[in-house]
C-alpha positions, -999 to 999 in steps of 0.1 A, spaced: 0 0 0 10 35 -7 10 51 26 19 84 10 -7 86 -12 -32 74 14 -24 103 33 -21 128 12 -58 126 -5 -72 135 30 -71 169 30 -95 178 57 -76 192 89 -85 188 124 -87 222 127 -113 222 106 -138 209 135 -165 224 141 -156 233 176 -120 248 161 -124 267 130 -151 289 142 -123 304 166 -97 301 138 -112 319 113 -127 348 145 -90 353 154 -77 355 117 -102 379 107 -97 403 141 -58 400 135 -61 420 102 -87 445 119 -66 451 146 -33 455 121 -53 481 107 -64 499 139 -27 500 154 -17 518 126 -40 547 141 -28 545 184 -49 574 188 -83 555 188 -66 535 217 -66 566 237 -94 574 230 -115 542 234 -103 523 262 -127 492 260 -112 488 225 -71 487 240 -90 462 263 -102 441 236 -70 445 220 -46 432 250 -73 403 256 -70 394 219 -31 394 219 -29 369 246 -59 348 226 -36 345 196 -8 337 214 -26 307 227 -36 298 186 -6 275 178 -19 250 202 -44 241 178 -19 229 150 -8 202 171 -26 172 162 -25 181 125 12 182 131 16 151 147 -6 132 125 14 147 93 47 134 108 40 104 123 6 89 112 23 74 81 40 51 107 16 43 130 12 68 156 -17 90 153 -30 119 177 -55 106 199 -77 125 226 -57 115 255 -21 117 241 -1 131 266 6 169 254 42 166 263 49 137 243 32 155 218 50 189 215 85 173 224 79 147 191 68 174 169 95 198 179 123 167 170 103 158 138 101 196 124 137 202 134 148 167 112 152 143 143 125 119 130 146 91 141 149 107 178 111 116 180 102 77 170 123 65 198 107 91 220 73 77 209 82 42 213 96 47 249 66 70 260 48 37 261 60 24 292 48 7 324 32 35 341 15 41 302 5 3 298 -13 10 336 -33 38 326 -42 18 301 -57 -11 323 -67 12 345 -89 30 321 -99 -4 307 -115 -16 343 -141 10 339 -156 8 305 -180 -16 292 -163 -43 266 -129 -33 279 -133 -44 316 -139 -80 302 -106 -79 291 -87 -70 316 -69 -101 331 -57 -110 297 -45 -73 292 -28 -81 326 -8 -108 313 0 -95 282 13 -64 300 35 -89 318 47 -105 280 55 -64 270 74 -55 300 97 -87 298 103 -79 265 83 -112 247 69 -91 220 63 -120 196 37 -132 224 17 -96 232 13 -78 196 -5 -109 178 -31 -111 215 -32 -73 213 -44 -72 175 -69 -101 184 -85 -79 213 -86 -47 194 -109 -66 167 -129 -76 189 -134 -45 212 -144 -27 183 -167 -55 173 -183 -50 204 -184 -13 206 -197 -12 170 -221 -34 179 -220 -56 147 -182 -53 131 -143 -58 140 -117 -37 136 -102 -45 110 -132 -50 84 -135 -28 54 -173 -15 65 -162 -1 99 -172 36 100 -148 50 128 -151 88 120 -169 110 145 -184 144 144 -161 170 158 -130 143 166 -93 143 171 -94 107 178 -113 93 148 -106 121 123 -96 109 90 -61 112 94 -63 94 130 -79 59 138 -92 55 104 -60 61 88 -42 40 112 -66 10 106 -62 12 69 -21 8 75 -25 -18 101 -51 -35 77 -32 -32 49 -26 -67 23 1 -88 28 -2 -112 1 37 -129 3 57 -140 30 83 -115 42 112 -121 65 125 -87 68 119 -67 100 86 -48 102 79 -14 120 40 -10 117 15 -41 132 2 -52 101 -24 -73 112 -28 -98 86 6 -105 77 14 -113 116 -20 -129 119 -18 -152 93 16 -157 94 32 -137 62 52 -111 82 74 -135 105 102 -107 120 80 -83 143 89 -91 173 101 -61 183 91 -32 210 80 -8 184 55 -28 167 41 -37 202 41 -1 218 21 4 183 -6 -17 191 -5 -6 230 -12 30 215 -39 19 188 -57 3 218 -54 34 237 -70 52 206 -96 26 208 -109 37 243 -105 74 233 -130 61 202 -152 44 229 -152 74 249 -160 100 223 -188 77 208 -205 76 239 -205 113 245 -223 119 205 -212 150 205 -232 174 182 -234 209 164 -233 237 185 -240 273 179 -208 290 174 -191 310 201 -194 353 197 -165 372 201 -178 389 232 -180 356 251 -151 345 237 -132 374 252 -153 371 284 -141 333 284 -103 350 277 -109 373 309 -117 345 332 -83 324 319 -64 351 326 -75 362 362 -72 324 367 -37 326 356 -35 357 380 -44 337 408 -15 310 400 11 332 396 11 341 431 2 309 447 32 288 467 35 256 479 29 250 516 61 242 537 70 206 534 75 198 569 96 164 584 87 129 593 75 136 628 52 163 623 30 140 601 37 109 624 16 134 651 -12 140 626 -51 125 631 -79 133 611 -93 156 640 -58 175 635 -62 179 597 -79 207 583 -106 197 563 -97 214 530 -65 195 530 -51 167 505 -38 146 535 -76 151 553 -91 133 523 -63 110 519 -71 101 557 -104 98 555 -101 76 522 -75 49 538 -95 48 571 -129 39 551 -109 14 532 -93 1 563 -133 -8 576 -145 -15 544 -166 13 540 -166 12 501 -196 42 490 -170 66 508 -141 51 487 -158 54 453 -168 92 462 -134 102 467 -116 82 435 -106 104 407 -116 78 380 -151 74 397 -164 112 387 -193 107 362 -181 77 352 -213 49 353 -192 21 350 -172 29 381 -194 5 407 -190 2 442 -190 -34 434 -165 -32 408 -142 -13 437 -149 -36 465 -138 -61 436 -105 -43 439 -98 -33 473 -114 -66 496 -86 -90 490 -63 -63 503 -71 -59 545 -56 -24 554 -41 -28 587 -24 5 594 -11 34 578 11 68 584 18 99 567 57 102 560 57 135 539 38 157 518 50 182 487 30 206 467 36 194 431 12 219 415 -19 243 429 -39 217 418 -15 184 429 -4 171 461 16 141 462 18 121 497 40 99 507 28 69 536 34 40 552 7 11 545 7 -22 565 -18 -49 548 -24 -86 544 -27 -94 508 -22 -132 493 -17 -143 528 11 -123 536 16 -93 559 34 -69 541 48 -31 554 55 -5 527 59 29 512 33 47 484 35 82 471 1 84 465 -9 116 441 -43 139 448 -59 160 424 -83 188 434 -107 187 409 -145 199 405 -175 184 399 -167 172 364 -134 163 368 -112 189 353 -82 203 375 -90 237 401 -66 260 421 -67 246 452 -94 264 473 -113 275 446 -151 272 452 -169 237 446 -135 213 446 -123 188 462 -94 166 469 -96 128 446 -74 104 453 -57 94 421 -58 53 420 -30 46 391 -8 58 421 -18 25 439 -23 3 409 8 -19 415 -3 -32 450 -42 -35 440 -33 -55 407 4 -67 410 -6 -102 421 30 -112 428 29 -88 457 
């Protein structure tokens, strides 16, 4: 298959989304009626609203670029099996397209590749425990994970394929993944834009009509399926089916959500929407972390001496309902359990029962962020039998009510416990 030619008849950008190039085209149209009016300083003066608008709209525009990103990535990259997807992290997205622009395509691959590690493969199956389709699917995930990280690629990429084909069979509701008749694309998508998950299953779908014995670098799925590609064992091709997989619950994700058309934003509430970023902004600039105090200051620390609108309050209050098996509070103070209907207090007792929390202690506590606190404690549990004493840094978000990150202390937030931080001793069953 050309791959070249593939690409290059889909000319449609993401940009082009409806919920993008309404913006786009508002801020290229006010640049050149601003460029005019600067030209004449005195109206400035004279109207101050306008010199208002003006400053609001020069720190919109910076912000523009940001937009250019996925089309970026997926014009680099897509071609060899890595597409933008929803929850691509946005630092492995810049720092790839900054080596791929600058001619460092071979560094940015290796960057890609390695970006799928463990802690990327457990967000993964953490994700996957709380969606229909994929939750059924998570012990084998588990050992596959086990196959990836020991380096037995030649075991996880043809089990990997398998499952996407039939995840999307079952999401679809009537078709696998890799059929011709699969419609992927979305309305207003990064994910399944044409030049994303479609694209990508056209390559990994591509024919492979003769045996080859030279080394692959894109999971063609019937060529390793039915045994015509017979060299891709290797970590790239599996990290490529690790991140078409995570592109697979981004797809799951957005199709629940059917997004539709909205009415497009004005210019007055898109600077009003401006205003409120920037005295957001305001407010973190002059926010510090909190003193980071030693070992036997937190060993002296109760809930009753914790103030309530604390990280470590919640994170108390969290292990000591786990410790008597008080699962409701558990699931209400989860960051993967906001909105999220598939997030059960059975599917957390599930989780958290064959694990008896004995004791636990603070040992210290740093401001990451002003919206992330990272904790460090002491747990003593019985799990598989055995009594086991050891050490978690154990990360809190302060979030609100849908989820997306506050400035700690803003109004209607509250500290969630993130669980990924934990994952290892919930679902490590060698511990």
């Amino acid at each position: 298959m050309n791959h070249r030619f593939l690409f290059s008849i889909m000319t449609k950008k993401i940009k082009d989304n409806e919920s993008v190039k309404p913006l786009a085209d508002m801020t290229k149209f006010l640049k050149g009626g601003f460029e005019i009016i600067d030209k004449l300083p005195v109206l400035y003066s004279q109207l101050p609203k306008l010199k208002s608008f003006r400053e609001q709209f020069s720190e919109i525009e910076k912000q523009m670029p940001i937009i250019d990103l996925p089309d970026n990535f997926n014009d680099l990259f897509a071609k060899d099996g890595w597409i933008c997807h929803a929850s691509l992290s946005q630092k492995v997205l810049e720092e790839s397209i900054n080596l791929g622009n600058t001619g460092k395509l071979k560094e940015a691959h290796q960057l890609l590749i390695n970006s799928v590690d463990e802690s990327y493969v457990d967000l993964v199956l953490l994700k996957c425990r709380t969606r229909e389709h994929f939750n059924q699917r998570v012990e084998l995930l588990q050992l596959i994970k086990i196959d990836y990280l020991a380096e037995r690629y030649y075991a996880c990429i043809p089990l990997l394929l398998a499952l996407i084909d039939g995840l999307a069979n079952d999401i679809s509701k009537h078709i696998g993944f890799f059929t011709e008749n699969l419609e992927l694309e979305l309305f207003d998508s990064i994910t399944v834009h044409s030049s994303g998950l479609p694209f990508l299953k056209k390559i990994m779908n591509a024919s492979r009509t003769k045996t080859n014995e030279e080394e692959i670098r894109i999971p063609y799925r019937n060529g390793i399926l039915h045994g015509r590609d017979l060299n891709f064992n290797n970590k790239e091709v599996a990290s490529k089916c690790w991140w078409a997989l995570s592109s697979l619950i981004d797809w799951a994700d957005e199709k629940k959500m059917d997004k539709k058309r909205e009415e497009p934003i004005s210019f007055i509430e898109l600077l009003n929407r401006n205003q409120k970023t920037c005295e957001y902004l305001q407010r973190i600039d002059v926010w510090t972390k909190r003193p980071i105090y030693n070992s036997e200051y937190w060993q002296k620390q109760t809930i009753e001496t914790l103030e309530k609108s604390s990280p470590e309050y919640n994170l108390f209050e969290f292990l000591y309902a786990w410790k008597n098996k008080r699962w409701g509070i558990m699931n209400n103070l989860l960051v993967h359990t906001i909105n999220n209907k598939f997030a059960t207090v059975i599917r957390l007792k599930e989780d958290y029962l064959p694990i008896q929390l004995l004791d636990f202690s603070i040992i210290n506590s740093e401001d990451e962020t002003p919206a992330i606190t990272v904790v460090t404690v002491n747990l003593a549990f019985v799990k598989n039998q055995k009594k086991i004493c050891t050490q978690y840094s154990i990360r809190l978000n302060y979030l609100d009510k849908n989820g997306d990150l506050l400035l700690r202390g803003e109004r209607d937030g509250s500290w969630k416990i993130l669980q990924l931080s934990i994952a290892n001793l919930l679902f490590n069953e060698t511990i």
